[in-house]
C-alpha positions as CSV (number, residue, x, y, z in Angstrom):
1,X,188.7,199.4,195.2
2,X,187.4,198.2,191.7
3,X,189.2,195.6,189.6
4,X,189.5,195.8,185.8
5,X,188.2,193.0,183.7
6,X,190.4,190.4,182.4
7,X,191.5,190.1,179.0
8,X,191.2,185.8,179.7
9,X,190.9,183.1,181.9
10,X,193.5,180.8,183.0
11,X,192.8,177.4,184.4
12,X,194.6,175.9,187.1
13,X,194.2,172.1,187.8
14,X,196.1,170.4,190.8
15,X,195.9,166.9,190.7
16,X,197.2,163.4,192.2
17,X,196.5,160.4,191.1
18,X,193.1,161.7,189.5
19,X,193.8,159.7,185.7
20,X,189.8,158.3,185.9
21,X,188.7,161.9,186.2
22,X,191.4,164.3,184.4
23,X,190.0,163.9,180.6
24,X,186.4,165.2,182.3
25,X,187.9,168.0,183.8
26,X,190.2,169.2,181.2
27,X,187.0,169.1,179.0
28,X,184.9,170.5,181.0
29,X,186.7,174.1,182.1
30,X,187.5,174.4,178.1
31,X,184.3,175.3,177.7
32,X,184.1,178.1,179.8
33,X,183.9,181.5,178.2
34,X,188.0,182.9,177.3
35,X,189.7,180.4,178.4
36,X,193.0,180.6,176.4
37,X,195.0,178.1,179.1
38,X,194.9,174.8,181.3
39,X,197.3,174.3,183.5
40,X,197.8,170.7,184.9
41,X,199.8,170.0,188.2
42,X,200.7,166.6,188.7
43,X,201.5,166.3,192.3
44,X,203.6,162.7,193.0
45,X,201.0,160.6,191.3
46,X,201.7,157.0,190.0
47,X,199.2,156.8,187.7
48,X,198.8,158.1,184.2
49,X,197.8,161.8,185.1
50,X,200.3,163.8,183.6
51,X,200.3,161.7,180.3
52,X,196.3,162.4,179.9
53,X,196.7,165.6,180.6
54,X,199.2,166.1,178.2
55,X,197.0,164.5,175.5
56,X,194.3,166.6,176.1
57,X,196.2,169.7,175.4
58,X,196.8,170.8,178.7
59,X,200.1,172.6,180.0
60,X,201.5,169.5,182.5
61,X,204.1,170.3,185.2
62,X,205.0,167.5,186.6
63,X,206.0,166.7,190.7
64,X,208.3,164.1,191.1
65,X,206.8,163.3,194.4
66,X,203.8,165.4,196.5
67,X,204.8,169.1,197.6
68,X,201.1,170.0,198.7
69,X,198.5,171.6,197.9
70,X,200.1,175.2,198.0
71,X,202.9,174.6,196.2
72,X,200.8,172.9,193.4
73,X,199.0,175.8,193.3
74,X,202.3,178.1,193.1
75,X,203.9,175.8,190.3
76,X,200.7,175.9,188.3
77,X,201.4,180.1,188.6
78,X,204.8,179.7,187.5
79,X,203.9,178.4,184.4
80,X,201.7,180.7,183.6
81,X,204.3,183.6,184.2
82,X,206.3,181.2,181.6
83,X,203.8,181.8,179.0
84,X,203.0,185.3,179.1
85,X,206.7,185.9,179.5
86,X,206.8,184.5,176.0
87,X,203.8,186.1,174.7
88,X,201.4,182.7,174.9
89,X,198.3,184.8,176.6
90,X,197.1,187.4,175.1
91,X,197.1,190.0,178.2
92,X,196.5,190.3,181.9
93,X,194.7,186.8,182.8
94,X,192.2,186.1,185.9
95,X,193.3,182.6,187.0
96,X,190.5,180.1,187.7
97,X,191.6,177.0,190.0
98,X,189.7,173.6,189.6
99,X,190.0,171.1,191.5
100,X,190.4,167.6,188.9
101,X,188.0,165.1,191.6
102,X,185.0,168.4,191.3
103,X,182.5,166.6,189.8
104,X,180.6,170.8,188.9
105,X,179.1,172.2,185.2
106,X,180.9,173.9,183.1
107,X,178.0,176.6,183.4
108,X,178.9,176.7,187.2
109,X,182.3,176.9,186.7
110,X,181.1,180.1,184.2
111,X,179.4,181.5,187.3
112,X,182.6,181.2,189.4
113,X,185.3,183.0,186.8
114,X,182.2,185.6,185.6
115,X,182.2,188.3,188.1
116,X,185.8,188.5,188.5
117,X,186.8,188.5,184.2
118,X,184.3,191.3,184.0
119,X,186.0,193.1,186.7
120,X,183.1,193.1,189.4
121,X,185.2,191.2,191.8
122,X,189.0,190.0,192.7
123,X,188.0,186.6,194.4
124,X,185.1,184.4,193.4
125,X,184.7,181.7,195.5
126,X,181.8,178.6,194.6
127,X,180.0,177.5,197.9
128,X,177.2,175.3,197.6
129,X,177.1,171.4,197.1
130,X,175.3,168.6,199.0
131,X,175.5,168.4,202.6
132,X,178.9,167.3,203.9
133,X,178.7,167.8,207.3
134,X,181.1,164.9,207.8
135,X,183.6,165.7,205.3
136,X,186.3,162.9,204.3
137,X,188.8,162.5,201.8
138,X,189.0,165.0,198.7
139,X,185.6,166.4,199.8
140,X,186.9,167.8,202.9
141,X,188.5,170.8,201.4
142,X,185.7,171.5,199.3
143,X,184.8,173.2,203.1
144,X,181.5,171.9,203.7
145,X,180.1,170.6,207.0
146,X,180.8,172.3,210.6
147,X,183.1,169.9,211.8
148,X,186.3,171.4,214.0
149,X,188.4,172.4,210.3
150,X,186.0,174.3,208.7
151,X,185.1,176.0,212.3
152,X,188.7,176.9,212.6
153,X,189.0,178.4,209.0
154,X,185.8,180.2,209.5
155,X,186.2,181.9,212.6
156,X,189.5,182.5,212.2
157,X,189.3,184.8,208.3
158,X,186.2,186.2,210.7
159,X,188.7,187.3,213.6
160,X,191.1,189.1,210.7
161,X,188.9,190.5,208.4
162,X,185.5,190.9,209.7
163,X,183.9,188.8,207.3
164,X,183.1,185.3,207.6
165,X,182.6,183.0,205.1
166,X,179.8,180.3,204.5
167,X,182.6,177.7,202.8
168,X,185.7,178.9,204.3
169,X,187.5,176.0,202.5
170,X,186.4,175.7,199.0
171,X,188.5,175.2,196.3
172,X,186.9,176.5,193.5
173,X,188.0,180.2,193.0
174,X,188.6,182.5,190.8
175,X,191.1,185.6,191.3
176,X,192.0,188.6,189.4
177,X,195.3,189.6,188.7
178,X,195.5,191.8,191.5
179,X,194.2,189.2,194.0
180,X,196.5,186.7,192.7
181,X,199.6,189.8,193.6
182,X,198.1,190.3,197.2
183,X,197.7,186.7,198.1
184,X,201.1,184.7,196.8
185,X,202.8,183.2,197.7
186,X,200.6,181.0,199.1
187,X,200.4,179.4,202.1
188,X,201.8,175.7,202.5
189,X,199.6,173.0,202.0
190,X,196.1,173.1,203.0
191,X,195.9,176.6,204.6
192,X,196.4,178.0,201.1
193,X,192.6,179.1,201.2
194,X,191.9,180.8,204.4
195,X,195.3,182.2,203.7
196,X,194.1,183.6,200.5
197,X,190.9,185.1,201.6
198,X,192.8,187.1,204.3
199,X,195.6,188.3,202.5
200,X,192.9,189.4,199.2
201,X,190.7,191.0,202.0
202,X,193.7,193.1,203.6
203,X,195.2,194.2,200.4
204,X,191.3,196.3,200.3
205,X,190.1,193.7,197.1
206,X,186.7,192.2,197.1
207,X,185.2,189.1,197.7
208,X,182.0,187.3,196.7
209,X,180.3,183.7,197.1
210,X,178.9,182.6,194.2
211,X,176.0,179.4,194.9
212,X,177.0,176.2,192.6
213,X,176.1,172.7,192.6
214,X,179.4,171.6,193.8
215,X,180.2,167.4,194.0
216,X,183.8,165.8,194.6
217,X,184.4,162.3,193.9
218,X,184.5,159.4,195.8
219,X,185.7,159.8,199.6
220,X,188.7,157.7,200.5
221,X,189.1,154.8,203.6
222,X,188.6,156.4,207.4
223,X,192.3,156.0,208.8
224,X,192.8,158.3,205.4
225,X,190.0,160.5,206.3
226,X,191.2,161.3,210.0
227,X,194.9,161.8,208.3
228,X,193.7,164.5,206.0
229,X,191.6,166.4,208.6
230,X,194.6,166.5,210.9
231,X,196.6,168.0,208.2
232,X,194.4,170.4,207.3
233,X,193.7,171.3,211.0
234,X,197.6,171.9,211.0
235,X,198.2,173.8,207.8
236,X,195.2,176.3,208.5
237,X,196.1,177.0,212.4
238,X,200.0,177.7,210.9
239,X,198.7,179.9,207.6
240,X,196.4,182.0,210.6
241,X,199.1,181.7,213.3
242,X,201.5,183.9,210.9
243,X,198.4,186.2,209.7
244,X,198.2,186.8,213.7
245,X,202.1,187.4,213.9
246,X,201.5,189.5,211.3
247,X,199.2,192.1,212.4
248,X,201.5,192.7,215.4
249,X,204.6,193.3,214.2
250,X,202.5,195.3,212.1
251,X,203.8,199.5,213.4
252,X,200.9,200.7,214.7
């Protein structure tokens, strides 16, 4: 199946607590090639994130207190539905999301939302990055190392769709308007991703890796570090769990 090229690019930023970095990223993804949008989700942070945002020009919505990652991810959609229901893009958008602790080019970024604005694609995903074969903090679902999470997500889009991914878990991604219909809603929290990948691969889209010099920012403290692989252990067994139940219920 061949995707049509987008008429722009809409940016999607989740972010907690990220006010050091926000400005950086904001200016960073605005210059990328037609991008008419970026979209700010403040998820629960106490810090000035939203207000920065804000001042930079960005769309904000604001979470009183932290949903997760998918649901970030869904509200950053919703408010893009808001402004083409009122005309604010110009047409059909590809939606980039960004990550607000990736420390990545804006010419990398440009790699990423390429192949899928000029139709070659419906899912770009950035792999690439220093070695982070023990992942902690924010750079764990950047989906680098070969630790039991990124094993899980890996094998388990492998067992569904056949093909298996080198960073099962990365967050930079680009998806056309079609792969954004097949794959939302999204799966809660942390299984958003693998979730993603399947449900893009079984609607019959395509998918391609695209090789970027990928950095987060500054891991957190090791009690928070086993806390955030645990969770993403759990959201991505659940978000491949139902995929499973899925396929058969599924009339054969």
């Amino acid at each position: 199946m061949t995707t049509r090229p987008a008429s722009c690019l809409a940016v999607v930023v989740p972010a907690r607590n990220e006010a050091e970095r926000i400005l950086a990223t904001i200016g960073r993804v605005r210059e990328v090639a037609n991008v008419e949008v970026v979209i700010v989700i403040d998820d629960g942070s106490s810090d000035e994130t939203a207000r920065l945002a804000a001042d930079a020009g960005a769309e904000v919505v604001r979470h009183e207190r932290s949903y997760g990652r998918g649901d970030a991810l869904m509200s950053g959609l919703g408010r893009l539905s808001g402004l083409q229901r009122v005309g604010r893009l110009s047409g059909s958008a590809a939606v980039l999301f960004v990550d607000a602790d990736l420390e990545v080019t804006a010419s990398d970024i440009d790699a990423v939302a390429e192949p899928v604005t000029k139709g070659h694609t419906d899912l770009s995903i950035a792999v690439g990055g220093p070695d982070l074969s023990e992942p902690t903090g924010a750079a764990m679902h950047l989906g680098g190392g070969h630790g039991l999470v990124v094993g899980l997500a890996r094998k388990g889009i492998e067992d569904l769709t056949g093909w298996a991914p080198s960073q099962p878990l990365s967050a930079l991604r680009c998806l056309s308007p079609a792969a954004v219909a097949a794959a939302t809603p999204f799966a809660r929290g942390w299984g958003a991703e693998v979730a993603m990948t399947v449900d893009v691969l079984d609607a019959g889209l395509t998918v391609v890796e695209v090789t970027c010099d990928l950095r987060h920012g500054a891991a957190g403290t090791n009690w928070r570090t086993q806390a955030h692989r645990a969770a993403q252990y759990r959201d991505i067994a659940l978000a491949l769990g139902v995929r499973r139940l899925r396929r058969r219920l599924e009339p054969s």
